[in-house]
C-alpha positions in Angstrom: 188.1 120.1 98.5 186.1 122.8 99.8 185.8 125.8 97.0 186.6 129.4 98.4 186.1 132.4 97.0 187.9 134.9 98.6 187.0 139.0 98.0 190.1 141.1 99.4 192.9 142.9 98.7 196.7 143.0 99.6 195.8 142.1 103.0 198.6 138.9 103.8 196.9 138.0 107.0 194.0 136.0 105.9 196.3 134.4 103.4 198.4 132.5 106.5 195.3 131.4 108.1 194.0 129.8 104.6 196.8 128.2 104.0 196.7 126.6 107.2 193.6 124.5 105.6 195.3 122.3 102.9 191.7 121.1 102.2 190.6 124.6 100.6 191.2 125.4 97.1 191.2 129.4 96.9 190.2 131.6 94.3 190.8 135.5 94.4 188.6 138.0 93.3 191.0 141.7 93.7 191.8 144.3 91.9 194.7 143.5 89.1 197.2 145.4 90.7 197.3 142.6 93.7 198.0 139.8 91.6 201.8 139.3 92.8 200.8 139.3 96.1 198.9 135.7 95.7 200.6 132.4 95.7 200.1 130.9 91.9 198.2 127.8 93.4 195.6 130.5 94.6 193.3 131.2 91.2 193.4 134.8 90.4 190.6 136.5 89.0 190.7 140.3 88.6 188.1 142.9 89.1 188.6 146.3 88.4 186.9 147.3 91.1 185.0 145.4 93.9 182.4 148.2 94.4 180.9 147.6 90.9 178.5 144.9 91.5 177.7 144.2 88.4 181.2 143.1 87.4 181.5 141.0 90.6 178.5 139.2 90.5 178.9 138.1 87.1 182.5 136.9 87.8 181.4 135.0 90.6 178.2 133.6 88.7 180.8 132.1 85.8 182.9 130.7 88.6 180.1 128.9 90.0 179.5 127.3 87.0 182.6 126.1 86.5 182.9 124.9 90.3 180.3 125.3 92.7 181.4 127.9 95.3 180.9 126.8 99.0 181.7 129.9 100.9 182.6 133.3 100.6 185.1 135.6 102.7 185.0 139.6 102.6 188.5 140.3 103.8 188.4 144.1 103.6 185.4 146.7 103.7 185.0 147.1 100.4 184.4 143.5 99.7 181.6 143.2 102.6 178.8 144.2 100.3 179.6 142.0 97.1 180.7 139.3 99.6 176.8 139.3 100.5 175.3 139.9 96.9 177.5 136.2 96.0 175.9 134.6 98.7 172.4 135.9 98.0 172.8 135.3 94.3 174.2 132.1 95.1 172.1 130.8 98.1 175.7 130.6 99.7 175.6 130.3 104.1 176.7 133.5 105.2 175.3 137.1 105.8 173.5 138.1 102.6 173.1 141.1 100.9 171.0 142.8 103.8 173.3 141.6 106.4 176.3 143.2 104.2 173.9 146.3 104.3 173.8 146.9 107.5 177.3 146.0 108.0 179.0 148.8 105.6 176.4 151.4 104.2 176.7 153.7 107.0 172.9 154.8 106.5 171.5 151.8 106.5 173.8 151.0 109.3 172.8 153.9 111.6 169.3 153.2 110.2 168.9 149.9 111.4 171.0 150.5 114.8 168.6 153.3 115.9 165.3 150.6 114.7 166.5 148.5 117.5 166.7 151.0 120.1 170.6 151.7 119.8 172.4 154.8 120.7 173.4 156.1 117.6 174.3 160.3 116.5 171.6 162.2 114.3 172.2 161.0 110.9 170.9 161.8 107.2 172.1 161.1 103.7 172.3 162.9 100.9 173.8 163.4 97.1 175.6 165.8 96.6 177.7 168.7 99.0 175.4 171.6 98.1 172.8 169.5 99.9 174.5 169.5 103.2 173.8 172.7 104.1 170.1 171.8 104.5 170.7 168.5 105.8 173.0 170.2 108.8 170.2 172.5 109.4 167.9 169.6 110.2 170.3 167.6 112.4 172.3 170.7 113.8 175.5 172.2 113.3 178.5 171.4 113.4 178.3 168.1 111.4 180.7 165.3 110.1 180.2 164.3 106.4 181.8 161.1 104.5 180.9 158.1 101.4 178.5 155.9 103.0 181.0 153.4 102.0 184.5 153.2 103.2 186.7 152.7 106.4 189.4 154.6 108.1 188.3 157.8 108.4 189.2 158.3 104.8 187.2 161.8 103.3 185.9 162.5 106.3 185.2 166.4 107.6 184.1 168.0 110.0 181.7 171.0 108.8 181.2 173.7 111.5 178.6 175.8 109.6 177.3 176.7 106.3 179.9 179.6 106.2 182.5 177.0 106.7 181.2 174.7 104.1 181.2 177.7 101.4 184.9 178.5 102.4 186.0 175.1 102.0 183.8 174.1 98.8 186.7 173.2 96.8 188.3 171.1 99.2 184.8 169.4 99.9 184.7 169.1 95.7 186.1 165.5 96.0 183.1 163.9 97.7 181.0 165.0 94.3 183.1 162.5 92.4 182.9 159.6 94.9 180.4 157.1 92.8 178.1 157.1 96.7 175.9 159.2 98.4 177.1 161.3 101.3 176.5 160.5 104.7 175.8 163.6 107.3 175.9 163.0 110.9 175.5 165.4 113.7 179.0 166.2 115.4 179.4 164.4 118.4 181.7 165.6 121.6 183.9 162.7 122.1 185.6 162.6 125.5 187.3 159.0 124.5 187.1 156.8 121.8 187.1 153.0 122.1 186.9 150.1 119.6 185.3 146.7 121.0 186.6 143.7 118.9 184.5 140.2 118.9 184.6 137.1 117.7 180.7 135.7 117.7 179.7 131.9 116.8 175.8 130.8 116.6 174.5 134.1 117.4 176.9 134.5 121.0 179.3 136.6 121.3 182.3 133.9 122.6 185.1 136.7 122.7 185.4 140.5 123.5 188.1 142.9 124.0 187.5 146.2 124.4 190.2 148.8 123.6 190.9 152.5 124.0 192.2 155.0 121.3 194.8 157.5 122.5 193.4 160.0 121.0 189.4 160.2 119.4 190.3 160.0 115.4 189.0 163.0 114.4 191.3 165.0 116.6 194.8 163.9 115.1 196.5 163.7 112.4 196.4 159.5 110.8 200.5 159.5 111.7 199.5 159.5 115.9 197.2 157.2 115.8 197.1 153.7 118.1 195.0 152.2 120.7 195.7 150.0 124.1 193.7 147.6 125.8 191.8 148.3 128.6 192.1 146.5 132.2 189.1 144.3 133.2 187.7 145.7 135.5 187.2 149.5 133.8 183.8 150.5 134.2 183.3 151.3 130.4 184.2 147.4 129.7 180.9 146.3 130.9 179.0 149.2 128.6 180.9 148.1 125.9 180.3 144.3 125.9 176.7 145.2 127.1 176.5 147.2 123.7 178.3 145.0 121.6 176.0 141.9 122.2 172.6 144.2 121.5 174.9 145.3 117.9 175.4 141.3 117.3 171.7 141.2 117.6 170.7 143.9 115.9 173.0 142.6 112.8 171.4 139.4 113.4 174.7 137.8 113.0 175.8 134.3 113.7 178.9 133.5 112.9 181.9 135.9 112.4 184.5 138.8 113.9 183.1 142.0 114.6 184.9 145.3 114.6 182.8 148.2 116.6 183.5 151.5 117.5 182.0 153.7 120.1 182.2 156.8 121.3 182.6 158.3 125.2 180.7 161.3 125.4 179.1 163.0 128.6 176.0 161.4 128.0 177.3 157.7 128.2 178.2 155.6 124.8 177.1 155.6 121.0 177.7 153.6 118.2 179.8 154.9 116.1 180.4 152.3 113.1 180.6 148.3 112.9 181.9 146.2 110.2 182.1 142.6 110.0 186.3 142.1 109.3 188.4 142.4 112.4 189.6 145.8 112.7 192.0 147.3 110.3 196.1 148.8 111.1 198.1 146.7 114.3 194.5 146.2 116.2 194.4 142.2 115.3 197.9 142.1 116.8 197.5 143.6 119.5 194.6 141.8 120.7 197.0 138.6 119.9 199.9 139.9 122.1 197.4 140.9 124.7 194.7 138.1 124.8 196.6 135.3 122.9 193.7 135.4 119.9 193.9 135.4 116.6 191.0 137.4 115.0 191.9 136.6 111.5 192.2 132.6 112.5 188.5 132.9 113.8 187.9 135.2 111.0 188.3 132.2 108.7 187.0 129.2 110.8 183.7 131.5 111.1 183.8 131.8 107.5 184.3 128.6 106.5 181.6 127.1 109.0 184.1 125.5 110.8 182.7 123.9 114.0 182.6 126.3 117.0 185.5 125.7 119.3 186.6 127.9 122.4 188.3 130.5 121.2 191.7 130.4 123.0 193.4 132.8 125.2 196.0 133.7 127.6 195.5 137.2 129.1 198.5 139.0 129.2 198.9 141.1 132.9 198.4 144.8 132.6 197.6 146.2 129.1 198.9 146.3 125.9 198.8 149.2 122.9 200.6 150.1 119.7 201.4 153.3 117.5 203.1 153.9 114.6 206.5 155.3 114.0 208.8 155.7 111.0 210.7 152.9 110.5 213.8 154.7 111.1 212.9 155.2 114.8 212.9 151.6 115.1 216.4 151.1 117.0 215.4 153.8 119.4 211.9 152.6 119.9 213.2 149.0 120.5 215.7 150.4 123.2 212.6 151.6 125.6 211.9 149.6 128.3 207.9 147.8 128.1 208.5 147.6 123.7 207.4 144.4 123.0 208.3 144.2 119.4 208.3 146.4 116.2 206.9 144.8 113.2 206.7 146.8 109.3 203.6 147.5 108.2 202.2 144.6 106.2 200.2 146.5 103.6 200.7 149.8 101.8 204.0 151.6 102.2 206.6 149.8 104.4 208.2 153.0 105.5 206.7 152.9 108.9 206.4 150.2 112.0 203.9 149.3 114.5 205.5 149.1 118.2 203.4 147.0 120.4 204.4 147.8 123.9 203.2 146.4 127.6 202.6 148.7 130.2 201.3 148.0 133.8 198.3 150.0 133.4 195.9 152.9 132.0 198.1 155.5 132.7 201.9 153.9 132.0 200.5 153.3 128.4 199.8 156.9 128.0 203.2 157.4 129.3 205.0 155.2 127.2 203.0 156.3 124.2 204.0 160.1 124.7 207.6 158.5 125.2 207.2 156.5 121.7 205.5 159.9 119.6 208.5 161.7 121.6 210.7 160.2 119.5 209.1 162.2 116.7 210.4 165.3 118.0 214.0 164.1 118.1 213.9 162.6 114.6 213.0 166.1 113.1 216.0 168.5 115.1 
């Protein structure tokens, strides 16, 4: 048997590709909350909280002892950093503590991007909210401040001035009880935003799809967001991939998924952030309906040190993209021609569904998307 220990959440995905490997015996590190959402042949261990290192490392110490551990899995942001302290502590194959660094501190992220000669924003860090001011004076106003840990956008602002700042210091109050620093980046115009999804084995990146938002994040409210696929032969593809292999490098990374996004501006690309999970929401099925690969199947035969294998695929024509609805649009969203299927949302709430839908090209997704968000409208006469 090869011993697993596996740092996530209530994300069921990585679950189904484990249990496609009889030959693994599995145990959990989560929060306790998560605990019914594990088989009972799957060891649970609970953590209060996978951001306190301490806590983690000594669970995973005591486990070793009792079994040696042979790999470790990160299935959600939070557990990429004491995913890479195990395997340090340990001596565990794998991306190690600095790798984990690089791949989730957004500081050291941007840090180590710009050392290599990427295009990243103007960046600083500090402690606390009354220090952004100065910080934003050095890079430039506006700015965007968030944790240097965390993913989806989540207490993220954008900061126009120090006037704006003092109006809104009690909403901004929050980020003072977050236990991280604070990450300040200059604002950046973003004309589109795109997210690049990999799957990289020995140090080469064997698969790439590079998708388009609908909308950049920042600009919209969490309930309109999505993303499609974009066609071959867009001239942004090629900067993308061209990027994405010099972000593989600069991570020095050799076997895993890889989850970037980047930013359009009038000046060409830049980084925006990169983790090492496949991308979060509907983005790992879409690239399945669209490319015919399964990120969190290659997330675990990367993981596990499977033997490299050509990661299969069967381009679908045209492109594909998903957005997010209430679940009681379903029947409506299901009668519009190019829907190619509606599935509840796996984690969190179920009140909402992600519709993946086909459309013939760039501009027939953004139709059928407005036709899908459309829908809103009705709902609320």
């Amino acid at each position: 048997m090869t011993e697993v220990l596996l740092l996530n959440s209530d994300k069921p995905a990585v679950l189904r590709a484990l249990a496609r490997r009889p030959w693994l015996n599995v145990r959990v590190l989560a929060r306790p909350g998560y605990r019914d959402r594990y088989p009972a042949h799957h060891r649970f261990e609970p953590v209060a909280d996978l951001t306190d290192l301490t806590a983690v490392r000594a669970t995973a110490l005591r486990l070793d002892r009792e079994r040696a551990v042979d790999r470790v899995l990160a299935a959600t942001e939070k557990a990429i950093l004491p995913a890479g302290l195990i395997r340090s502590q340990l001596g565990l194959p794998g991306g190690g503590f600095d790798q984990a660094m690089w791949a989730s501190h957004k500081y050291a992220m941007k840090h180590r991007l710009r050392s290599r000669g990427l295009p990243v924003t103007d960046f600083a860090q500090v402690s606390t909210v009354d220090r952004i001011p100065a910080a934003a004076e050095r890079l430039g106003w506006p700015v965007v401040v968030k944790p240097v840990f965390g993913a989806g956008a989540a207490h993220t602002h954008r900061v126009d001035s120090a006037a704006d700042l003092a109006a809104r210091r009690a909403e901004l109050a929050l980020l003072d009880t977050l236990p991280v620093p604070l990450q300040v980046e200059r604002f950046v115009a973003v004309e589109e935003e795109y997210h690049c999804d990999a799957v990289v084995r020995a140090g080469t990146v064997r698969f790439a799809a590079v998708s388009r938002y609908f909308f950049p994040l920042l600009s919209i409210d969490r309930s309109l967001r999505g993303s499609c696929t974009l066609a071959a032969d867009e001239p942004v593809v090629a900067a993308a991939e061209e990027l994405l292999g010099a972000v593989v490098a600069a991570l020095d990374l050799a076997d895993g998924v890889v989850h970037l996004e980047l930013f359009g501006t009038g000046r060409g690309l830049l980084v925006g952030e990169v983790t090492v999970r496949p991308g979060g929401a509907a983005i790992p099925r879409l690239l399945e309906l669209a490319h015919g690969v399964d990120l969190w199947e290659e997330f675990a035969a990367a993981g596990l040190g499977e033997p490299e294998r050509p990661v299969a695929g069967r381009r679908r024509p045209g492109v594909v993209g998903y957005v997010w609805l209430p679940a009681a649009l379903g029947p409506a969203a299901a009668a519009l021609p190019g829907v190619l299927e509606l599935r509840p949302e796996e984690t969190g709430g179920r009140d909402r569904l992600a519709v993946h839908f086909a459309a013939p090209d760039r501009a027939g997704a953004d139709a059928l998307r407005a036709r899908l968000h459309g829908l809103r409208a009705g709902e609320r006469r």
